[in-house]
C-alpha positions in Angstrom: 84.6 -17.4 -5.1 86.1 -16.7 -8.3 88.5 -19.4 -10.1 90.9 -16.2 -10.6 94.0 -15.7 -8.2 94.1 -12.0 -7.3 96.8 -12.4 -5.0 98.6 -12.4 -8.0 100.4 -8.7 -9.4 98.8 -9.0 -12.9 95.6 -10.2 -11.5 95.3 -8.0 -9.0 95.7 -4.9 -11.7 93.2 -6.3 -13.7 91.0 -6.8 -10.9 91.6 -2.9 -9.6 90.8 -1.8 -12.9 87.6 -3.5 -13.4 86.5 -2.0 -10.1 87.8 1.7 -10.7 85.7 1.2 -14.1 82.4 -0.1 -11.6 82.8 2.7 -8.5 83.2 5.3 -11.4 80.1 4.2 -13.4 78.2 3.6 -10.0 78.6 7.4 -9.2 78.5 8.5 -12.7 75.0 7.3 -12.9 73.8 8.0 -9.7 75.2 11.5 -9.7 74.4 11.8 -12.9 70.9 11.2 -12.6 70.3 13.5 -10.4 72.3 16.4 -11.9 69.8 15.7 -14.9 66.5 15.4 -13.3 67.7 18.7 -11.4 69.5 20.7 -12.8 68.6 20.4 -16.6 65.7 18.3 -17.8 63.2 20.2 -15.6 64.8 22.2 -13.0 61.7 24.4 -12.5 59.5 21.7 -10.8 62.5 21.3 -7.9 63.2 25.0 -7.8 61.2 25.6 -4.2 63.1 22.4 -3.0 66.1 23.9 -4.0 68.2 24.3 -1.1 69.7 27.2 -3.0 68.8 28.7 -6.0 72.4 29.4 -7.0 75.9 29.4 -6.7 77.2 26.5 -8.3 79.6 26.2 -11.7 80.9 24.5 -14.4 83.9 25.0 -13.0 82.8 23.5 -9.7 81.2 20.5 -11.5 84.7 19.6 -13.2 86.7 20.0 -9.8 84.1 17.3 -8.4 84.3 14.6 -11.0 87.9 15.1 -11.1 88.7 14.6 -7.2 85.4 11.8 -7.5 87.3 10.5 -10.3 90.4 9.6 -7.8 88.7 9.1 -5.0 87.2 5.9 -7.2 90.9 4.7 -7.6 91.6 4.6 -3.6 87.9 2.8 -3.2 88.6 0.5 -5.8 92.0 -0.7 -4.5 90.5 -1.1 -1.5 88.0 -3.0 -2.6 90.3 -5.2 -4.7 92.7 -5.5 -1.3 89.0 -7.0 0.0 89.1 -9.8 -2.5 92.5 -11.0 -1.6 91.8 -10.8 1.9 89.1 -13.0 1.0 90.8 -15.6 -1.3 93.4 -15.8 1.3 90.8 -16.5 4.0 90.9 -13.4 6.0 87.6 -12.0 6.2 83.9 -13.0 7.0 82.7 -12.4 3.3 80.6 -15.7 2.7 79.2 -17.0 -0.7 75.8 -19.4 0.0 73.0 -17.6 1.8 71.8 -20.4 4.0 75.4 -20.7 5.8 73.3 -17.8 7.7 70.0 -17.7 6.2 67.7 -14.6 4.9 67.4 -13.2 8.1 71.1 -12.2 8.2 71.3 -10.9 4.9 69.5 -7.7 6.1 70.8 -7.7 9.9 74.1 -7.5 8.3 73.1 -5.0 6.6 72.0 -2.6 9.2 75.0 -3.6 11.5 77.6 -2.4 8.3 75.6 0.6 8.4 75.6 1.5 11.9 79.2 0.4 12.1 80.0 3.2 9.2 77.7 5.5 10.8 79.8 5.0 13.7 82.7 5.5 12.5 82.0 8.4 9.9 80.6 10.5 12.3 83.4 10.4 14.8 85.9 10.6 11.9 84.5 13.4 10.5 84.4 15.4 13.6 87.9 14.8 13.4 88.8 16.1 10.3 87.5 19.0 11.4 89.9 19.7 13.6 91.8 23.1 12.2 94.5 21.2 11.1 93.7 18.3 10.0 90.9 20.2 8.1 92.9 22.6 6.3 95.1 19.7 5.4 92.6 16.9 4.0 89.0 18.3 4.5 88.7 21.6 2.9 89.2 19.8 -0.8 84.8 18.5 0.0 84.0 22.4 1.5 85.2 23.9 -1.3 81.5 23.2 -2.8 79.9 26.0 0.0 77.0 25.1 -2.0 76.5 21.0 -2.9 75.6 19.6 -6.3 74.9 15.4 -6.9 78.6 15.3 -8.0 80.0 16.5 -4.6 79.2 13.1 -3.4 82.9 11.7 -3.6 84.9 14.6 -4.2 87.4 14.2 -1.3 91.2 15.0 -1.0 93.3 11.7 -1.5 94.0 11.7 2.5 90.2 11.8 2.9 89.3 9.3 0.3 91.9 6.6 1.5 90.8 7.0 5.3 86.8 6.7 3.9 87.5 3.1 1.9 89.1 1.6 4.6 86.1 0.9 6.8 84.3 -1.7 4.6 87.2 -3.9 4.4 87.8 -3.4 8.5 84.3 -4.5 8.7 84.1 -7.5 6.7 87.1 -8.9 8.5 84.7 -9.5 11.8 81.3 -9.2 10.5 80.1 -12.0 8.2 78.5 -10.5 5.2 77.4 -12.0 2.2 78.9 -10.0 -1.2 75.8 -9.1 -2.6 75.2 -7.5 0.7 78.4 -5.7 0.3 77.5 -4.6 -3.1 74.1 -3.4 -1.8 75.8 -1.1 1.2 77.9 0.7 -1.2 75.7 1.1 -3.7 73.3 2.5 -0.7 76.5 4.5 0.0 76.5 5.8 -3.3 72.7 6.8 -3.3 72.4 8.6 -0.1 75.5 10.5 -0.7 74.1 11.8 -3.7 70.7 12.6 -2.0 72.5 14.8 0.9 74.4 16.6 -1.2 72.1 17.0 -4.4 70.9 20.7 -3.2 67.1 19.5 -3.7 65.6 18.6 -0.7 63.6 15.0 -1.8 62.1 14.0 1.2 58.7 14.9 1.2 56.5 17.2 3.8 56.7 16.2 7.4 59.3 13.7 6.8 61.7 15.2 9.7 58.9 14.3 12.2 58.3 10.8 10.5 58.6 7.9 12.9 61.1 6.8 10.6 62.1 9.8 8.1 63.0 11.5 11.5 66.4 9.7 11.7 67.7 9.7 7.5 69.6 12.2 6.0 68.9 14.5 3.3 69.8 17.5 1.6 68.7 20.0 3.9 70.7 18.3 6.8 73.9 17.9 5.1 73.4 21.4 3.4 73.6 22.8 6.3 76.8 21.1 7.4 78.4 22.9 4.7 77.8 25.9 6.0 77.7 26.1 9.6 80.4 23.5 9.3 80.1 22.8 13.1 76.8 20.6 12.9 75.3 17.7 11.0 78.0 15.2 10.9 76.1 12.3 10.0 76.8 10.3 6.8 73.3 8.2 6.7 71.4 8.9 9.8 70.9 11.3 12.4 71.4 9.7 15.8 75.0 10.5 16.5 74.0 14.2 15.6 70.9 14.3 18.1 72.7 12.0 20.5 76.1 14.2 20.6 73.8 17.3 20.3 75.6 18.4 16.7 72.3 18.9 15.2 71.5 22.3 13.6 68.4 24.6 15.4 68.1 25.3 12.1 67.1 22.1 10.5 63.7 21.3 10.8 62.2 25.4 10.1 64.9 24.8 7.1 63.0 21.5 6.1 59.7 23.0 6.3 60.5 25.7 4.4 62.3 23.6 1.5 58.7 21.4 1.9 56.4 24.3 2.2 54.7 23.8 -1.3 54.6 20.3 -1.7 
């Protein structure tokens, strides 16, 4: 663990800062990747995976990376709140591998994820209650149609409920930081892959042993507009468990697959 006592104010805003500066280049890149490949070096090659083939702005874009932009504040002083919970011995975070060995390193890994699965799905049915929708959710359906920077544009309310799972986690579930790292990062991938408007996945993948239960574009795309189905964040088992899953995702998926 670092020499450096973040419990301490100055420290503490230092550390916060450096970490706003790492969630927004983490989604900046990511996002940004994909808004490139997409949507301006050769968006001719996706158009048939294009979920749809317009309807997004400039003016959308900016709205995104602005509410993306604070939603990277509340994640990063959560994850800063993480650090002092673990300097002042609070959490499960651990430093040397062998304390649990390689094996745990990618257990833990899949139990975060399933935790946050778990929770997201259940959380987001909530918000989309008429109430609590209007009041926190509608900021993320104002892009009807999705674009790689939709990924964390959330209202404030939204944003500061969604980075407080991680640090609940890590308070019970031993996890080593570069596992941490690798979940958000993972976080940061897939949420730029369901709502990046271009379905990636390739033919057949919705039938795949394993593609069969991931998330991608043409699941979450239809989420934002049908609104009542598709609640999943990485995978689809809540959705076909709870029965939320659209009738329309797999001719969708075929049809966004056809040509490839």
């Amino acid at each position: 663990m670092s020499d450096h006592d973040f419990t301490q104010p100055e420290n503490f805003l230092i550390l916060t800062g450096l970490m706003f500066l790492v969630v927004v280049f983490r989604y900046s890149f990511v996002a940004g990747i994909f808004y490139l490949v997409f949507y301006v070096i050769d968006p001719k090659s996706t158009r048939s995976r294009k979920i749809f083939s317009s309807g997004t702005s400039k003016k959308q874009f900016r709205k995104e990376i602005f509410w993306s932009t604070f939603t990277s504040m509340l994640f990063a002083l959560a994850g800063a709140g993480m650090v002092v919970m673990w300097q002042l011995g609070y959490t499960a975070i651990y430093e040397e591998i062998d304390r649990f060995g390689w094996w745990w390193v990618p257990t833990s890994f899949l139990i975060a994820a399933f935790i946050h699965e778990t929770y997201y799905y259940w959380f987001h049915r909530w918000m989309h209650k008429p109430r609590v929708y209007r009041l926190i959710h509608k900021t993320h359906h104002d892009s009807h149609i999705t674009s790689p920077w939709t990924c964390f544009s959330f209202h404030p309310g939204e944003g500061l409920l969604q980075s407080l799972i991680i640090p609940m986690i890590v308070f019970f579930l031993p996890m080593h930081y570069w596992t941490i790292v690798a979940l958000l990062t993972f976080m940061t991938i897939t949420s730029a892959i369901n709502h990046s408007n271009v379905e990636i996945y390739p033919k057949g993948f919705h039938k795949h042993w394993l593609g069969k239960w991931f998330i991608g574009a043409t699941h979450h795309s239809l989420h934002h507009t049908q609104y009542k189905y598709n609640f999943g964040l990485y995978f689809t088992f809540w959705d076909k468990l709870m029965r939320t899953e659209s009738e329309k995702y797999e001719s969708n998926f075929e049809k966004h697959t056809s040509n490839h």
